[in-house]
C-alpha positions as CSV (number, residue, x, y, z in Angstrom):
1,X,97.9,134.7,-6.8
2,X,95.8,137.4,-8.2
3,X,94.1,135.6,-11.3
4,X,92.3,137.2,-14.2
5,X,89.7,135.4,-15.6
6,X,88.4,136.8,-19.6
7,X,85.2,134.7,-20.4
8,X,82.2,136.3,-22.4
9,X,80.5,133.5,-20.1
10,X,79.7,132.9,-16.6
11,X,76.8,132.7,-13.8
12,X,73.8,133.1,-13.6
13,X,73.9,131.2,-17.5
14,X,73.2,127.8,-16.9
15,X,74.8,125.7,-19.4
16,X,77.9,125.4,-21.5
17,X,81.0,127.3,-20.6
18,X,79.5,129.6,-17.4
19,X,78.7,127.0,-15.5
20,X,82.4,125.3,-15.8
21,X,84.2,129.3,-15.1
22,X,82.2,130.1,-12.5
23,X,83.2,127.1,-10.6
24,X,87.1,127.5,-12.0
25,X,86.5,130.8,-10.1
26,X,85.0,129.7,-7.3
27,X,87.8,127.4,-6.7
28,X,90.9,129.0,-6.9
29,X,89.3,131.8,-4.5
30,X,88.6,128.8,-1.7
31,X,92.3,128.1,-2.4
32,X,93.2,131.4,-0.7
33,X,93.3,133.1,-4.4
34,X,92.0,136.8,-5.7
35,X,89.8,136.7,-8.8
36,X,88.3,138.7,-10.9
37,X,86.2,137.8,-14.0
38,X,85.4,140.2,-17.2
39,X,82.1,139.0,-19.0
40,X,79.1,139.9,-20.5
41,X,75.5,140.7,-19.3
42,X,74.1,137.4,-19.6
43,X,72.1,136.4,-21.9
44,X,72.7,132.8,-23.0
45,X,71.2,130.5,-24.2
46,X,68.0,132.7,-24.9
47,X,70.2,135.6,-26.9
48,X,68.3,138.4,-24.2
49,X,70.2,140.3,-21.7
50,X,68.7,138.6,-18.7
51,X,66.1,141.1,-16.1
52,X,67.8,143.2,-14.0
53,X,71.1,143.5,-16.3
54,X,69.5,145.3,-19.3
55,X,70.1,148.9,-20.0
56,X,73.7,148.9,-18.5
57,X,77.1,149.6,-19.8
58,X,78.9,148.2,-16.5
59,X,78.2,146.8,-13.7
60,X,80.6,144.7,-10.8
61,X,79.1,142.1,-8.9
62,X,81.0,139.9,-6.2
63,X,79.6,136.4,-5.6
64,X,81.1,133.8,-3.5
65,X,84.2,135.9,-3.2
66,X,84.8,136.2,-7.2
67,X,84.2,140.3,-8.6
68,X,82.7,139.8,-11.4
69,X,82.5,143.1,-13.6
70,X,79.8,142.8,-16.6
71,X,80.0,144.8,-20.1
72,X,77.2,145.6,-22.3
73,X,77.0,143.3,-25.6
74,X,75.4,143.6,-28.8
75,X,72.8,140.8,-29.0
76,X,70.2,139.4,-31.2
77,X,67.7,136.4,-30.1
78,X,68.3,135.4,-33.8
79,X,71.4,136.2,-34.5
80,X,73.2,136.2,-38.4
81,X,76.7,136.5,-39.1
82,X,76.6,140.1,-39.0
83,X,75.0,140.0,-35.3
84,X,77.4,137.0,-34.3
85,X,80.3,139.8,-35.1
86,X,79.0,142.5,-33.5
87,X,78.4,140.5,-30.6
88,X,82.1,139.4,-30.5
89,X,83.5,142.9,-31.3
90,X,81.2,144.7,-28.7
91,X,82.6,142.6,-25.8
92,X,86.0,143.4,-26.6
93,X,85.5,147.3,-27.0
94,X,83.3,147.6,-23.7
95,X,85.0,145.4,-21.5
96,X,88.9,146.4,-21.8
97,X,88.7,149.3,-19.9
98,X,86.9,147.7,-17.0
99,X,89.6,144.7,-17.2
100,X,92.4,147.6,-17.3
101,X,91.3,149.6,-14.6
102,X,91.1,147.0,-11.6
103,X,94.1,145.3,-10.0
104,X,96.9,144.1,-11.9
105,X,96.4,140.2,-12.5
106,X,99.3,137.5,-12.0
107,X,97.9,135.5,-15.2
108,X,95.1,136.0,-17.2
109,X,93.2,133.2,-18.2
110,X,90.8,133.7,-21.5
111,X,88.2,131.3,-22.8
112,X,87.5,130.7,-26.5
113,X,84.7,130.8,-27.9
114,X,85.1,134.0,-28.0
115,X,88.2,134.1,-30.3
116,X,88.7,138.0,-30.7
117,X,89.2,137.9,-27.2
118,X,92.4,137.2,-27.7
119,X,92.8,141.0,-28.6
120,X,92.2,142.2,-25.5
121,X,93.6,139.5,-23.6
122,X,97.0,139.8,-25.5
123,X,97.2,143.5,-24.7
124,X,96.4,143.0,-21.0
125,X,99.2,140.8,-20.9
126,X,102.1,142.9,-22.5
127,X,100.7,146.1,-20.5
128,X,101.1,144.2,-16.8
129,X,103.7,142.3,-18.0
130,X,102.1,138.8,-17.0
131,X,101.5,135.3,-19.1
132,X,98.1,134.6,-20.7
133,X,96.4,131.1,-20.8
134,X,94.1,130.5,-23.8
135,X,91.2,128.0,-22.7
136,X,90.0,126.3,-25.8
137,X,86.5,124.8,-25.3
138,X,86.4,124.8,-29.6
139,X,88.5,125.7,-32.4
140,X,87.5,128.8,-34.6
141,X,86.9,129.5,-37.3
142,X,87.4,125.8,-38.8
143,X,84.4,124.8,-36.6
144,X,81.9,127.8,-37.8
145,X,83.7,126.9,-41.5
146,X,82.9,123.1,-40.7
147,X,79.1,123.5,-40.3
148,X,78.2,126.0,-42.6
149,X,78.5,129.2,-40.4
150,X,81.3,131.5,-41.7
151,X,81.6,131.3,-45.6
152,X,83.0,134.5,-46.8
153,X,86.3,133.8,-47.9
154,X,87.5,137.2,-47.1
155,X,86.1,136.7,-43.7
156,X,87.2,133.3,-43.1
157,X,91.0,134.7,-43.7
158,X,90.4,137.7,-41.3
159,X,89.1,135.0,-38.7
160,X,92.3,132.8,-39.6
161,X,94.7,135.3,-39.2
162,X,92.8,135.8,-35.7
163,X,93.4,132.8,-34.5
164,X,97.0,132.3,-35.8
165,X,97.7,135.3,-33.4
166,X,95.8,133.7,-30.8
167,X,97.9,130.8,-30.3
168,X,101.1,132.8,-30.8
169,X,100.2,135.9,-28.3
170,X,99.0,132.8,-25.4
171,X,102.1,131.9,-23.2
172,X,100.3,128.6,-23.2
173,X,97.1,127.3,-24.6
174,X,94.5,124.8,-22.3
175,X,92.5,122.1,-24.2
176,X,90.0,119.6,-23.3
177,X,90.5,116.9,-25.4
178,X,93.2,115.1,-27.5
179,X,91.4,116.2,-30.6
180,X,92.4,119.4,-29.9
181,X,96.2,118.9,-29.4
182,X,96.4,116.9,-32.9
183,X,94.4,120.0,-34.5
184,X,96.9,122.6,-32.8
185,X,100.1,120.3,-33.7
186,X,99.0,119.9,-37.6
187,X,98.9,124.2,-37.4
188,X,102.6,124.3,-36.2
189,X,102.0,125.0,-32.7
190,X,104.7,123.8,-30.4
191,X,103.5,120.9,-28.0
192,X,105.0,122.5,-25.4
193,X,103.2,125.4,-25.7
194,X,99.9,123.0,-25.1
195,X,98.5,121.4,-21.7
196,X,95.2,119.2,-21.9
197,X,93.4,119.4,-18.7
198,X,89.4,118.2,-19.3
199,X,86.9,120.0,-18.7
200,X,85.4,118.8,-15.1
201,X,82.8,117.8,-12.7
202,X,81.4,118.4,-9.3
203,X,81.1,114.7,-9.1
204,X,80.0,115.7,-5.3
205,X,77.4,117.3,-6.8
206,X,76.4,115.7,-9.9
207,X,75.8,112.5,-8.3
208,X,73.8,109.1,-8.7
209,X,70.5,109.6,-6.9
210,X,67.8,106.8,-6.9
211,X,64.8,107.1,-9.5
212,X,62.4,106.0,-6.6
213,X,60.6,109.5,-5.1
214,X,62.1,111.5,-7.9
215,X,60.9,114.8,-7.3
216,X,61.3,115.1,-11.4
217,X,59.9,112.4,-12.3
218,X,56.8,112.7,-10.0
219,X,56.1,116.2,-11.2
220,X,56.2,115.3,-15.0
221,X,54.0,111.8,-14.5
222,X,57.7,109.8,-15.5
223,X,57.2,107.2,-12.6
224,X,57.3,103.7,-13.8
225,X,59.0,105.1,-17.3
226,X,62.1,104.1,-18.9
227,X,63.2,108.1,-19.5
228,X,65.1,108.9,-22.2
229,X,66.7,112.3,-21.7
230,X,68.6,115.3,-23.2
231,X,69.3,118.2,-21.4
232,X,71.4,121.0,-23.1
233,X,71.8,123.8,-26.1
234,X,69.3,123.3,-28.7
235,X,71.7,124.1,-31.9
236,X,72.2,123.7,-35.6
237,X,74.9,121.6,-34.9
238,X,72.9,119.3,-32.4
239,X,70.2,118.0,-34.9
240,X,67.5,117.3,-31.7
241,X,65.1,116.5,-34.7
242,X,67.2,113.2,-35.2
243,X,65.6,112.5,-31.7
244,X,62.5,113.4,-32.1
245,X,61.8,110.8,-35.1
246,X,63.6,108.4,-33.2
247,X,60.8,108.7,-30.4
248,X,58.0,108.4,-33.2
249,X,59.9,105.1,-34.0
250,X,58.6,104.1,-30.3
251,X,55.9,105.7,-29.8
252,X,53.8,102.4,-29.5
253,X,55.6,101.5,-26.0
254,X,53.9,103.4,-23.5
255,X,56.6,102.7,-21.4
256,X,59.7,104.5,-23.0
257,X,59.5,108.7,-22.1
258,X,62.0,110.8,-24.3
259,X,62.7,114.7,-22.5
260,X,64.3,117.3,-23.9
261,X,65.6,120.4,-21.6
262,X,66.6,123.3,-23.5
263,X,66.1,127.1,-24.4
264,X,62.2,128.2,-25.8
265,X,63.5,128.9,-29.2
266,X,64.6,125.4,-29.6
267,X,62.0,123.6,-28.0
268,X,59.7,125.7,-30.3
269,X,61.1,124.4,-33.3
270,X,60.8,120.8,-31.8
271,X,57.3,121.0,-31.7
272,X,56.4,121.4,-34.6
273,X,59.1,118.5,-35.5
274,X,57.1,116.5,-33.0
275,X,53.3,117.1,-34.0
276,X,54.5,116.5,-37.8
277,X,56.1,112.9,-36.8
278,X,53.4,111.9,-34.2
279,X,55.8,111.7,-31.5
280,X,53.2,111.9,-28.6
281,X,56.0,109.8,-26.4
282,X,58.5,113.4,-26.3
283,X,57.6,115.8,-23.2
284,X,59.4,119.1,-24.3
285,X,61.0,121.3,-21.4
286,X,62.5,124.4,-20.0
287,X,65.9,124.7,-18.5
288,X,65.6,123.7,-14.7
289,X,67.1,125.8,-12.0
290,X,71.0,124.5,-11.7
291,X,70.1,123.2,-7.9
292,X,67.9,120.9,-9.5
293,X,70.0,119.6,-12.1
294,X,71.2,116.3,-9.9
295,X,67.7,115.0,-9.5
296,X,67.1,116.2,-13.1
297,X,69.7,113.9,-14.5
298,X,68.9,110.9,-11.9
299,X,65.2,110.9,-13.4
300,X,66.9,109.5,-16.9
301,X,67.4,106.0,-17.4
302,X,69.2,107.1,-20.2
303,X,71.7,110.3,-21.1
304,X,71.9,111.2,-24.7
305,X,74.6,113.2,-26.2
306,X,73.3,114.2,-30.1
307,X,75.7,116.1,-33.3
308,X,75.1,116.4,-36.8
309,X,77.2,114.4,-39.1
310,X,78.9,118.0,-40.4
311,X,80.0,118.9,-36.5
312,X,84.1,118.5,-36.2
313,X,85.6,115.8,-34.9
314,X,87.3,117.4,-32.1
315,X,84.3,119.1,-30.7
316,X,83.4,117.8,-26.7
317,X,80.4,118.7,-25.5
318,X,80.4,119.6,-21.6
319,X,77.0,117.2,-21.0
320,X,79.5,114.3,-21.4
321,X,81.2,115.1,-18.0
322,X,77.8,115.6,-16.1
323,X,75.9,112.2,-17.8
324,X,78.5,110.3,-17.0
325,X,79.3,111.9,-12.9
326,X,74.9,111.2,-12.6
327,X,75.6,107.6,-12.9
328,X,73.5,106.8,-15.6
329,X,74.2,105.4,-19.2
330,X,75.0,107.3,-22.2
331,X,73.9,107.0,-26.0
332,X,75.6,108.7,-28.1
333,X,74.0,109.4,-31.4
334,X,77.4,111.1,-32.8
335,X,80.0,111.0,-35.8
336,X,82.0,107.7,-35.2
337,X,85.6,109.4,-35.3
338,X,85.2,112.4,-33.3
339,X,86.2,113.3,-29.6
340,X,82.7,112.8,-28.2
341,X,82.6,109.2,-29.5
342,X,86.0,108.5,-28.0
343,X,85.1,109.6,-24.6
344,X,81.6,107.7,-24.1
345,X,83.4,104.5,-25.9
346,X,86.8,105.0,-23.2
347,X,84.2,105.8,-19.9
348,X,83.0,102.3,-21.1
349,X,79.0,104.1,-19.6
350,X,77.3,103.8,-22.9
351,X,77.0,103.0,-26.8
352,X,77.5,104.8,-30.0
353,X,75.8,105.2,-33.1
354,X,75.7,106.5,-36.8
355,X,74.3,110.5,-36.3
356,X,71.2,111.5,-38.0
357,X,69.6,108.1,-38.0
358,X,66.6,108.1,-36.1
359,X,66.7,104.1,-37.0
360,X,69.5,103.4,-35.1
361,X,68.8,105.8,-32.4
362,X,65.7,103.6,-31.6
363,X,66.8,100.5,-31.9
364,X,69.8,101.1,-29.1
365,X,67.1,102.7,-27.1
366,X,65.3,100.0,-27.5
367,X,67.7,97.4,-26.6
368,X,68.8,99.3,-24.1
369,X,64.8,99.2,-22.2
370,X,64.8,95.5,-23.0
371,X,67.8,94.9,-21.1
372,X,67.8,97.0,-17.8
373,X,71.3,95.0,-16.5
374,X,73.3,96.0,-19.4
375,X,71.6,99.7,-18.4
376,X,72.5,99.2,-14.7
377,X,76.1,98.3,-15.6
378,X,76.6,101.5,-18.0
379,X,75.7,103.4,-15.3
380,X,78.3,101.9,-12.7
381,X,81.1,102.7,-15.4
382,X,79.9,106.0,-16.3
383,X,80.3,107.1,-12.2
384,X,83.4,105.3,-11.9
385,X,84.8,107.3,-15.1
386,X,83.8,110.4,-14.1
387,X,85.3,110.1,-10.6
388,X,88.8,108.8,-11.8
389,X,89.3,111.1,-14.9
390,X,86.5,114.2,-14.9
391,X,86.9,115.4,-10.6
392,X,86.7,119.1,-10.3
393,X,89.5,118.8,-7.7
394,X,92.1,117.0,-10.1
395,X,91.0,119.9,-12.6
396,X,91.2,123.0,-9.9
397,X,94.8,121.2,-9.1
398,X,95.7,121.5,-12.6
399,X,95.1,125.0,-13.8
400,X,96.5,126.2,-9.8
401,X,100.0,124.2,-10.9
402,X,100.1,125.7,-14.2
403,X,99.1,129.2,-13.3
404,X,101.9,128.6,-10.1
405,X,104.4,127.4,-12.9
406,X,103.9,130.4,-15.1
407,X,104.1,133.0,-12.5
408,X,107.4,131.2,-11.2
409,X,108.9,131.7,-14.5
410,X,107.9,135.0,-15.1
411,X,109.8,135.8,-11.5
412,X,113.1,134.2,-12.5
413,X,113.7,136.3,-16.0
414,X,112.4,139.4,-13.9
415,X,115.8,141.8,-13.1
416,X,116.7,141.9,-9.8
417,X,117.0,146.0,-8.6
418,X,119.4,146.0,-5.9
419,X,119.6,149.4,-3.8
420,X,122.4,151.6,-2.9
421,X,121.8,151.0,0.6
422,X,122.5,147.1,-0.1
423,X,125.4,148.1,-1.8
């Protein structure tokens, strides 16, 4: 098949949705498959067009067999609604006519966030005459209305009106969670319009590794530590300072290490957050090259996955997938009903507690140094989990069958044109 792939994210950005697209990508080319991905410069999580990619309108790349054609964004480091719209709206003006003038695709597939994608994306589809797949990795605008980020009525009915055509233009809509087909069910959408296939691992590549000659650990003085570690976007919605206090909490056993990976901005922020609670125990860190991500995760003792108590229930962060594949327990410092808590409580790797209560965050940490078996057998689970349910080959075999499905049905309402010659 010839596959089109719409995300405003993908490699080199090393977190979040790129990192999952760019091995979709990857993939479906080793399965014999043409793709071709329309993005953006990249520029997240920092909010800067990354060196070597600034002062371009276009540009087409090929990597590992993927052409990957880039468009120029509107981008802010700190961005406010205005910029967040802009960004959105200068993706979908200066990267349709790159999508429209290379091959013609056998299905698109198109990632959301971002939702006006579904513009282009929609008219892609009725022009080459092929289905569309909407990937929903969250559900706008009722998350941005959720936490605070889109409060202009006027707005928030444009953005609703968005997404209403965005479920109805998609010939079907991918979601990662079962949050996410009760949400799309309560709006009217027909269930058999939606497919839930997770979002994945490389569990060959996320792996357990031994904390003994950690290369990690040695180079940030974490040997002998029990390391308590986040790794990830440093957000409004995360709350990282719920952390932080937590750590001050503990700060009078030398033993217990908490690390936080993230963007500059955010570990910025922290900082201050840390010298203001006398959290001496947190070592505050930049994203690490992707290669070293297995060894990163395999220092913890410890995985933490952290929301505020306003963050939607439905919303599943991608860390999930790679804690759990590392073989390491998870602590979960998220609301108790949402899709985040369901998965750690189901992968049976880890424990949950109240969000924004640096109290209870310390206390499970602390149980959890005080009793290294229970840790040992989190870990077990969390591997096992991630193997049975989260494999990026159960995923790859997922979308390839649905993209197969689509295109057969697409062939059998297409007219047959018989010749005169047949005749």
């Amino acid at each position: 098949m010839r596959i089109l792939i719409y995300s405003y994210n993908y490699y080199p950005e090393p977190i979040g949705i790129a990192p999952l697209m760019t091995e979709l990508a990857e993939g479906l080319v080793k399965r014999g498959h043409q793709v071709r991905v329309v993005t953006a410069m990249p520029n997240y999580p920092e909010r800067r067009i990354y060196p070597g990619y600034r002062g371009k309108w276009h540009l087409t790349e090929y990597k590992n067999g993927v052409q990957i054609q880039r468009s120029y964004v509107w981008i802010r480091p700190q961005p406010n609604f205005i910029d967040r719209v802009l960004l959105d709206a200068s993706f979908v003006l200066t990267s349709f006519l790159p999508a429209l003038a290379g091959w013609r695709p056998d299905v698109i597939l198109s990632t959301s966030p971002s939702l006006p994608v579904c513009l282009p994306t929609a008219l892609l589809g009725w022009l080459h005459g092929c289905p569309v797949v909407l990937n929903l990795q969250d559900i706008l605008p009722e998350a941005a209305v959720h936490v605070g980020l889109l409060k202009n009525k006027w707005l928030i009915k444009l953005f609703t009106a968005l997404e209403k055509f965005a479920y109805h233009s998609a010939t079907k809509i991918s979601v990662i969670a079962d949050g996410f087909v009760e949400n799309l069910l309560k709006k009217g959408v027909a269930s058999k319009k939606i497919v839930q296939i997770p979002n994945w691992v490389d569990v060959n590549f996320i792996r357990p590794l031994a904390k003994k000659n950690n290369a990690f650990r040695a180079a940030h003085n974490l040997d002998d530590k029990f390391v308590v570690l986040y790794s990830g976007n440093i957000a409004l919605t995360q709350g990282l300072e719920t952390v932080v206090k937590a750590a001050s909490l503990l700060r009078h056993i030398p033993d217990i290490a908490f690390v936080i990976v993230g963007e500059a901005k955010g570990l910025q922020r922290l900082l201050y957050v840390c010298q203001e609670s006398g959290a001496t125990n947190v070592l505050l860190l930049p994203f690490q090259p992707r290669e070293h991500l297995p060894e990163m995760l395999a220092a913890a003792d410890v995985g933490l996955v952290v929301q505020k108590k306003n963050v939607i229930s439905f919303n599943m962060p991608s860390k999930i997938q790679l804690l759990l594949a590392s073989g390491r327990a998870l602590l979960g410092s998220v609301p108790a009903n949402g899709t985040a808590a369901r998965a750690i409580k189901q992968s049976g790797g880890g424990v949950v507690v109240p969000p924004e209560d640096p109290q209870a965050l310390a206390k499970a940490v602390l149980d959890l140094y005080n009793h290294p078996e229970k840790v040992k057998t989190f870990g077990y689970k969390s591997r096992q989990f991630a193997v049975e349910q989260y494999a990026f080959e159960q995923a790859l075999n997922q979308y390839e069958s649905l993209f197969y499905s689509l295109t057969a049905e697409r062939s059998a309402i297409e007219p047959v044109v018989v010749s005169k010659q047949e005749v």
